[in-house]
Legacy VTK file of the C-alpha trace (Angstrom):
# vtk DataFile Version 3.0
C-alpha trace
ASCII
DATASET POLYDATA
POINTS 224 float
114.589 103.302 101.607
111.669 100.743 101.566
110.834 101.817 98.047
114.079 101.470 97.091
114.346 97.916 98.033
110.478 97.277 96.467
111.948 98.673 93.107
115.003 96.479 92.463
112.776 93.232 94.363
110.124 93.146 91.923
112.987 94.037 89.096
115.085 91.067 89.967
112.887 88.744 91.343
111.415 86.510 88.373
107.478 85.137 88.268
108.896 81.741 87.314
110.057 79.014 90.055
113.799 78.445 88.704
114.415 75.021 88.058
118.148 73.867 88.295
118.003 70.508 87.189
119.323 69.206 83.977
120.543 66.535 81.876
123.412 64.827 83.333
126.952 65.095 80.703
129.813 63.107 79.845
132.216 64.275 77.869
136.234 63.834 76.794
137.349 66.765 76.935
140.924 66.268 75.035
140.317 64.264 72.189
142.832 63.812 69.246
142.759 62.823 65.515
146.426 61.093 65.077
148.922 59.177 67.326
152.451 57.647 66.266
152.949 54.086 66.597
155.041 53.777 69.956
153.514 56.824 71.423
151.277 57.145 74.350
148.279 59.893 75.024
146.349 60.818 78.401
142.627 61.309 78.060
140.866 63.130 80.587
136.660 63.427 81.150
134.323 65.161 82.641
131.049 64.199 83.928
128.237 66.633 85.679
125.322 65.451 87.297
121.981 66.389 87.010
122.656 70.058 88.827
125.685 70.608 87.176
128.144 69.573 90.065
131.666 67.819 89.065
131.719 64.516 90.071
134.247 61.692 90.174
132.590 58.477 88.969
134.551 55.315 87.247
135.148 55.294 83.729
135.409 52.432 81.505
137.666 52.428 78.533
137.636 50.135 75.763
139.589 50.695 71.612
137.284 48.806 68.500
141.631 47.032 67.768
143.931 46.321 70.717
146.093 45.205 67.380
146.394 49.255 66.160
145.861 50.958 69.785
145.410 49.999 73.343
143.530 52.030 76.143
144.522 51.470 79.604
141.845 51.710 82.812
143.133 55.285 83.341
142.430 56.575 79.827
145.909 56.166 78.512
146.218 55.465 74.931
149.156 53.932 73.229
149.303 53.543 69.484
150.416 49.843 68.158
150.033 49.747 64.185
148.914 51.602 61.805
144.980 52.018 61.087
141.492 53.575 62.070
140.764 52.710 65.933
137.807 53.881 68.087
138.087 54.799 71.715
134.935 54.293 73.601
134.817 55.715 77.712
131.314 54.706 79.258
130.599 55.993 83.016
127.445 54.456 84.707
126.103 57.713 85.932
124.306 58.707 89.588
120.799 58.128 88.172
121.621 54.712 86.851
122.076 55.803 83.107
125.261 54.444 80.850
126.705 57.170 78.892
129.036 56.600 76.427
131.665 58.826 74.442
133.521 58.193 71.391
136.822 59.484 69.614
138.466 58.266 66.517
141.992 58.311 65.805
144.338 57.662 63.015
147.494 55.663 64.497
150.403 56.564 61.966
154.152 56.087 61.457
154.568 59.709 61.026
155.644 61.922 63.853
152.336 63.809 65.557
152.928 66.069 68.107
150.030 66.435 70.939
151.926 68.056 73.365
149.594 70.556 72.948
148.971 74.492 73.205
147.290 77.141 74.878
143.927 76.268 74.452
141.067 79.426 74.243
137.506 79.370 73.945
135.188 82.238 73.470
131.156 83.077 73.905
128.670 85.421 73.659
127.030 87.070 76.413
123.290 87.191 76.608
120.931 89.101 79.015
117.820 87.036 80.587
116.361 89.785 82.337
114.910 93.391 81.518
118.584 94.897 82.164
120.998 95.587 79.241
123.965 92.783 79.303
125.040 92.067 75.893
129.138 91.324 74.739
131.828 88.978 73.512
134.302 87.592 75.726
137.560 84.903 74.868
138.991 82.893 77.752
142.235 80.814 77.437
144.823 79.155 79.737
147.594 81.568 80.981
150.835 79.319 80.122
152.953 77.495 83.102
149.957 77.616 85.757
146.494 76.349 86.249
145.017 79.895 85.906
142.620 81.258 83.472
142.342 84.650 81.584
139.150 86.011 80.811
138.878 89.232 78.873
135.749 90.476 78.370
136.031 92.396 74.801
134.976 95.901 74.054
131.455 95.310 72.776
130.142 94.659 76.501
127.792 96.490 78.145
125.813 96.279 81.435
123.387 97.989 82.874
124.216 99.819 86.624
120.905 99.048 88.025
121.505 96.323 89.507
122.460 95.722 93.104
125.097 92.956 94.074
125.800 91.975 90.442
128.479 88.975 90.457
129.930 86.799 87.941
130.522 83.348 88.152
131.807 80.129 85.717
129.001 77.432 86.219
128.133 73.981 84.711
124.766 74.902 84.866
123.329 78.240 83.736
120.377 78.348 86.003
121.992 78.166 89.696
125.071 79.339 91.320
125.153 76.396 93.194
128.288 74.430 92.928
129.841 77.565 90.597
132.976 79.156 90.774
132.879 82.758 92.015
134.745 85.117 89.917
134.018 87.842 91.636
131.780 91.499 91.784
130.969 93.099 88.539
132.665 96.041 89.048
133.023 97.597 84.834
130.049 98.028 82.924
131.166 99.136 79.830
134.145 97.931 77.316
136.852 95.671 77.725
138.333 94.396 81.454
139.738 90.897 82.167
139.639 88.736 85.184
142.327 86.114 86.431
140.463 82.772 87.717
142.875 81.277 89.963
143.427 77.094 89.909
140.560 76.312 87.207
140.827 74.145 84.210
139.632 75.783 81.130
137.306 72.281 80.435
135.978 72.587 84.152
132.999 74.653 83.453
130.652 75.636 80.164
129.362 78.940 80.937
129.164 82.053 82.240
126.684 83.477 84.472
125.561 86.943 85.760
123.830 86.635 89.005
122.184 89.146 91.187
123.456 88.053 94.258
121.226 89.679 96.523
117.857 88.774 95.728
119.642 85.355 93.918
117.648 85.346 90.324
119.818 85.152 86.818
120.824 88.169 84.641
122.336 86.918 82.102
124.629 83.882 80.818
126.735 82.673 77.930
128.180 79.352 76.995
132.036 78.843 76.789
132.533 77.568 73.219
LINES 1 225
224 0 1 2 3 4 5 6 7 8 9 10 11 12 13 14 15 16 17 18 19 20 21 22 23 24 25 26 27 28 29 30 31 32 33 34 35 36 37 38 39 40 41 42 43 44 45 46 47 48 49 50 51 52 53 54 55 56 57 58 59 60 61 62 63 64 65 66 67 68 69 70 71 72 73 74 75 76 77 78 79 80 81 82 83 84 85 86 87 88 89 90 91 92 93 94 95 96 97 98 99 100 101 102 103 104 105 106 107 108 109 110 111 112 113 114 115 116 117 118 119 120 121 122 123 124 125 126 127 128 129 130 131 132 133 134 135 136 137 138 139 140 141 142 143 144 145 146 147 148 149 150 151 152 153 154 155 156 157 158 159 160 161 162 163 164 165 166 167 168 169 170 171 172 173 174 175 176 177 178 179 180 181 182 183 184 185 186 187 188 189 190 191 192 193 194 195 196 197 198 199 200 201 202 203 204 205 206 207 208 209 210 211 212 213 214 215 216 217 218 219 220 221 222 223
């Protein structure tokens, strides 16, 4: 048994010191191109700090024209007149930084609907280890709920080597700290899909393979 466990330690465990820190990001993560005169639209944001944890920090909204569109404290827009407006959000972030993010619109007479759709995003998976972990995957909102599908398509594979492989949707691809759990990878070949239960499909931007029991990265890919 003890070489067992020697095998699959020194195959996990990595010579590098992981680092989990990264840039902090701000980002709007609904933006539009056109709004009718008369009509409002909800923005919404998302900031992560500098290890990739969702936090809840004041935003500041400003439009270039209160004549063609207003923006209220909340993020909601309302278009005025017609014309090119800019709307700016700025959050003063934990490590005393101002980040600011922009999005144009077009305020028109003509009817624009942003009711919006189901919304999917896709990726490539990528192995960061000595293991085979390779495949496509989409993942879109599952209509009526605040679930998620992800299908993983038929050109994955994984190798079985591994003990305690898990998957998990992070916002940042070296730690599983402050991820959502998914759960065991259980298929290692072809197409399967999981349901992730109460998750926004802007809440996280990738996904990561973790071998849980020695806690070292497989393999990641960003949601795109």
């Amino acid at each position: 048994m003890l070489p067992l466990v020697l095998f699959f330690l020194q195959s996990c465990i990595q010579d590098d010191v992981i680092n989990d820190r990264q840039d902090e990001n701000f980002s709007i993560t609904n933006p539009i191109e056109e709004l009718t005169v008369s009509e409002t639209y909800q923005y919404t944001t998302k900031y992560t700090d500098n290890v990739g944890k969702l936090v809840d920090l004041p935003i500041t909204w400003t439009s270039s024209d209160n004549n063609i569109a207003t923006v209220s404290a909340s993020g909601l827009v309302s278009g005025i007149a017609e014309g090119q407006v800019t709307i700016t959000a700025s959050v003063d972030t934990e490590e005393g930084k101002t980040i600011t993010e922009t999005n144009d619109i077009t305020i028109t007479t003509a009817q624009v609907d942003n009711s919006g759709s189901i919304e999917e995003k896709s990726g490539t998976i990528a192995t960061t280890s000595s293991y085979v972990l390779t495949g496509t995957f989409t993942i879109k909102e599952i209509e009526g709920t605040n679930d998620l599908e992800l299908r993983i398509n038929d050109d994955y594979r994984a190798s079985t080597a591994l003990p305690g492989l898990y998957l998990y949707l992070t916002n940042n691809k070296n730690t599983v700290n402050n991820a959502k759990e998914i759960e065991a990878v259980s298929v290692f070949n072809g197409a399967h899909t999981y349901i992730i239960r109460d998750t926004g499909i802007n809440d996280f931007s990738h996904l990561l393979y973790w071998c849980k029991p020695f806690g070292v990265k497989v393999g990641d890919a960003e949601i795109q």
